[in-house]
VOVOVEX-77551 format. One record per residue (C-alpha): residue in one letter; x, y, z. Coordinates in pm, whole numbers. Example, Ala and Ser with C-alpha at 12.3 -4.5 7.8 and 13.67 -1.06 7.14 Angstrom:
ATOM  r       u       v       w
ATOM  A    1230    -450     780
ATOM  S    1367    -106     714
***
This chain:
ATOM  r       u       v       w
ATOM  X    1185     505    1018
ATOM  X     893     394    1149
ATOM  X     846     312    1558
ATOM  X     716      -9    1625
ATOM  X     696    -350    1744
ATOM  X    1006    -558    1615
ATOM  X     936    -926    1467
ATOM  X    1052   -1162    1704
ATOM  X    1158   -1374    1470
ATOM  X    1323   -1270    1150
ATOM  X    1391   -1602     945
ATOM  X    1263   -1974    1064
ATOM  X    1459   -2225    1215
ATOM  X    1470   -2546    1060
ATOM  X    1339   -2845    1327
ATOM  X    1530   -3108    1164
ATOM  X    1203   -3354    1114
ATOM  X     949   -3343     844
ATOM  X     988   -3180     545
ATOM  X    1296   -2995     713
ATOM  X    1514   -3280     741
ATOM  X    1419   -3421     384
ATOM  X    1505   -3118     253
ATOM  X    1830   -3128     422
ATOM  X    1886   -3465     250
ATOM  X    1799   -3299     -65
ATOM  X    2099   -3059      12
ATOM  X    2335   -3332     100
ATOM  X    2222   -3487    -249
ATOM  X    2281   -3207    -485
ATOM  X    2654   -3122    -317
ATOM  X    2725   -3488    -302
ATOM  X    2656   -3513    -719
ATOM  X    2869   -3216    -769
ATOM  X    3179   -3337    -589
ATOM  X    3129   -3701    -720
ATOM  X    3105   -3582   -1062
ATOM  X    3069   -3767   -1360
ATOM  X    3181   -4152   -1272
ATOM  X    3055   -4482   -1338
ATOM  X    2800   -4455   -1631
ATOM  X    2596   -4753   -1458
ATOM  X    2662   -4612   -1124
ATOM  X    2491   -4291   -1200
ATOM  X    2193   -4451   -1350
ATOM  X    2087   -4663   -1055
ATOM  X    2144   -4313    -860
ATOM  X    1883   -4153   -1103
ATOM  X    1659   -4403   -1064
ATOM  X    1610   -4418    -669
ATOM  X    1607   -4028    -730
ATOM  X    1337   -4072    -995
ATOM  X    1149   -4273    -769
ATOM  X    1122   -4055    -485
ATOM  X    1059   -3750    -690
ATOM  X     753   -4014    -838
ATOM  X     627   -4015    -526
ATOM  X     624   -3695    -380
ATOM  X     453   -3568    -706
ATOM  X     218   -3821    -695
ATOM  X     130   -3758    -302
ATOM  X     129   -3367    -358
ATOM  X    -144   -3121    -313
ATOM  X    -230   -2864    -661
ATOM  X     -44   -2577    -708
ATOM  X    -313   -2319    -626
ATOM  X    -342   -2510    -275
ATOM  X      44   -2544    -187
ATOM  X      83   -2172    -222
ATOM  X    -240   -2111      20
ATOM  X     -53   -2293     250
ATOM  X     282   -2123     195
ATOM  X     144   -1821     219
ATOM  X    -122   -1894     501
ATOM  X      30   -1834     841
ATOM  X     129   -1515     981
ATOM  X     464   -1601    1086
ATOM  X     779   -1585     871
ATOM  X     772   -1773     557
ATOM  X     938   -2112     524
ATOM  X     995   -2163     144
ATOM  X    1193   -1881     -12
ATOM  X    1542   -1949    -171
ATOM  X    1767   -1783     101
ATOM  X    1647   -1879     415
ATOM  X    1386   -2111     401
ATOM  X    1410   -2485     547
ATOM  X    1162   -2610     334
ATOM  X    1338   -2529     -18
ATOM  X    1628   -2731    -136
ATOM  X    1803   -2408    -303
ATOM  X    1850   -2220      19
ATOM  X    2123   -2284     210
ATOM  X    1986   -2191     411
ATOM  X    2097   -1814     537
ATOM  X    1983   -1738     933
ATOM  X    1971   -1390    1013
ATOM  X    1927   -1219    1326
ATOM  X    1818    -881    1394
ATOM  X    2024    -617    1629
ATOM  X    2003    -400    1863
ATOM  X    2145    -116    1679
ATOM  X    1902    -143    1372
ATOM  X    2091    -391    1156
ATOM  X    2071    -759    1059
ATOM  X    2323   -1025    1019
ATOM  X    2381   -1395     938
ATOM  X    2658   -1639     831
ATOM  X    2679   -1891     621
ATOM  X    2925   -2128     417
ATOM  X    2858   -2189      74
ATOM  X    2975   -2497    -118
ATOM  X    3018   -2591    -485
ATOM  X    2603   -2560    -553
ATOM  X    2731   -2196    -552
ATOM  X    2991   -2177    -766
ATOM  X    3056   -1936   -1022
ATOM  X    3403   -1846   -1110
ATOM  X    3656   -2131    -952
ATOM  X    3634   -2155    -620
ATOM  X    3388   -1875    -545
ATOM  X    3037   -1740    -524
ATOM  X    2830   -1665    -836
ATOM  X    2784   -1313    -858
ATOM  X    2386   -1353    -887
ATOM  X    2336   -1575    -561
ATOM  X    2529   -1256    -385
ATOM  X    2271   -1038    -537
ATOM  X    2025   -1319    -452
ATOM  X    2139   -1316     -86
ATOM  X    2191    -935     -56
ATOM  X    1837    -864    -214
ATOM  X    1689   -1048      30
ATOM  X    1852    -943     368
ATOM  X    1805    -626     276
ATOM  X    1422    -725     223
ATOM  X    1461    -849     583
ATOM  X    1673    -559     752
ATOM  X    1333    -330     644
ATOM  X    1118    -599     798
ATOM  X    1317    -557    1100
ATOM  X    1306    -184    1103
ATOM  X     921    -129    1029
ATOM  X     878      23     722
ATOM  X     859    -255     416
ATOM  X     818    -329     103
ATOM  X     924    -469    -282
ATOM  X    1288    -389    -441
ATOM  X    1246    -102    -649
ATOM  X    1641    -104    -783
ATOM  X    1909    -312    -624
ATOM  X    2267    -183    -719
ATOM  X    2531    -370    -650
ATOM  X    2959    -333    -650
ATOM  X    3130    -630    -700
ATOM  X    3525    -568    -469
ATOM  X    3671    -868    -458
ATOM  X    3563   -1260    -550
ATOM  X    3368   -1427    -281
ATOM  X    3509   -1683    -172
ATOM  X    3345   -2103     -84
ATOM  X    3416   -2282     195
ATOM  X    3462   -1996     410
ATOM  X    3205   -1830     647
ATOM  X    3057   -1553     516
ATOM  X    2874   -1251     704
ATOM  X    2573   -1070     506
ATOM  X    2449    -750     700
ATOM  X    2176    -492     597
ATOM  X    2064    -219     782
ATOM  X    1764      43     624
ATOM  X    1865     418     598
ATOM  X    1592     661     508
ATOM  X    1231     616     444
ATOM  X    1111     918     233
ATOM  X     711     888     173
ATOM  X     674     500      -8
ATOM  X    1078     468    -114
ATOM  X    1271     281     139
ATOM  X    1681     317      74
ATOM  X    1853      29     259
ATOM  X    2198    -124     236
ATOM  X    2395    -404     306
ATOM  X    2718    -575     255
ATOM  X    2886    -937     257
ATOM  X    3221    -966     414
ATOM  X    3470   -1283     415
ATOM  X    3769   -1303     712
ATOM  X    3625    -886     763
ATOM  X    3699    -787     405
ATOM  X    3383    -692     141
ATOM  X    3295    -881    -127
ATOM  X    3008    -750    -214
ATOM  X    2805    -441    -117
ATOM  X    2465    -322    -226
ATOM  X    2205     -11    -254
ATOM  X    1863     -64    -275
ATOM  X    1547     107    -304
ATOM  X    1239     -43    -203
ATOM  X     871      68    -264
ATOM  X     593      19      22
ATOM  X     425    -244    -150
ATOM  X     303    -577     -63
ATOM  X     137    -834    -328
ATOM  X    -244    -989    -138
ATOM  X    -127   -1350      37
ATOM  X    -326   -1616    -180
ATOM  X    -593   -1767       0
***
């Protein structure tokens, strides 16, 4: 693996003003539909409508396409906007994760019923979605990065919701361009869910 510098940050911390806290709103909004369910037909059209009418206005007040990604993509820190950890997008949920001393990363998180897949637990693709991209991280972390090549995932026991979860990755080997990194998520120390993936140094040009 290669020597050098570490990030000092790995994932970015959501300040809880701004587009942060809306977002968190958002959040609050999807899990609050899901446990109210369907109720009073006239109830849940005023809801749509005050949702309509803020969605109205944040299209209407938004930049084009072409220059929201520039500005995604235009700082040099870590990225704010993808669908594990990032504050800024309403599908995260968000994941934190922290790099260690001994090479690995880690973070924990709860899910709730946004996540759902079989009764009561995870969906088997936001575990892949979650383990692909810690393990993304864990190379970041390391040095040597890059884009998932094959991610191959065992399935050991059903995730469960409304428990804290722990998601760790660590990279392996780096032979030439194929990174082989690992990682696993664990509820109350058992696995749920580990994964094997290869990555290829690789990295698509930042839009400008």
């Amino acid at each position: 693996m290669t020597e050098t510098a570490r990030p000092s940050q790995l994932t970015a911390v959501p300040n809880n003003e701004g587009v942060d806290a809306a977002v968190a709103a958002a959040r609050r909004v999807v899990g609050a539909l899901l446990h109210t369910g369907d109720r009073s037909p006239v109830e849940m059209a005023a809801v749509a409508a005050q949702l309509d009418a803020v969605a109205q206005h944040l299209e209407r007040h938004a930049p084009t396409r072409e220059e929201r990604l520039v500005d995604m993509w235009g700082g040099e820190g870590v990225t704010r906007h993808d669908p594990v950890t990032g504050p800024e997008n309403a599908v995260a949920p968000p994941l934190h994760l922290d790099g260690r001393e001994d090479g690995s990363v880690e973070g924990r998180v709860t899910l709730g019923l946004p996540y759902q897949g079989p009764p009561g637990c995870v969906h088997g693709g936001i575990s892949a979605l979650m383990l692909d991209h810690t393990l993304g991280v864990a190379n970041h972390w390391a040095g040597d990065s890059g884009m998932t090549g094959t991610l191959t995932l065992r399935y050991h026991r059903p995730t469960p919701l409304f428990e804290e979860l722990v998601v760790t990755a660590r990279q392996v080997s780096v032979d030439g361009r194929k990174i082989r990194t690992t990682g696993e998520i664990t509820a109350a120390g058992e696995v749920c869910v580990s994964a094997d993936g290869i990555f290829v140094n690789k990295h698509l040009p930042r839009p400008r």
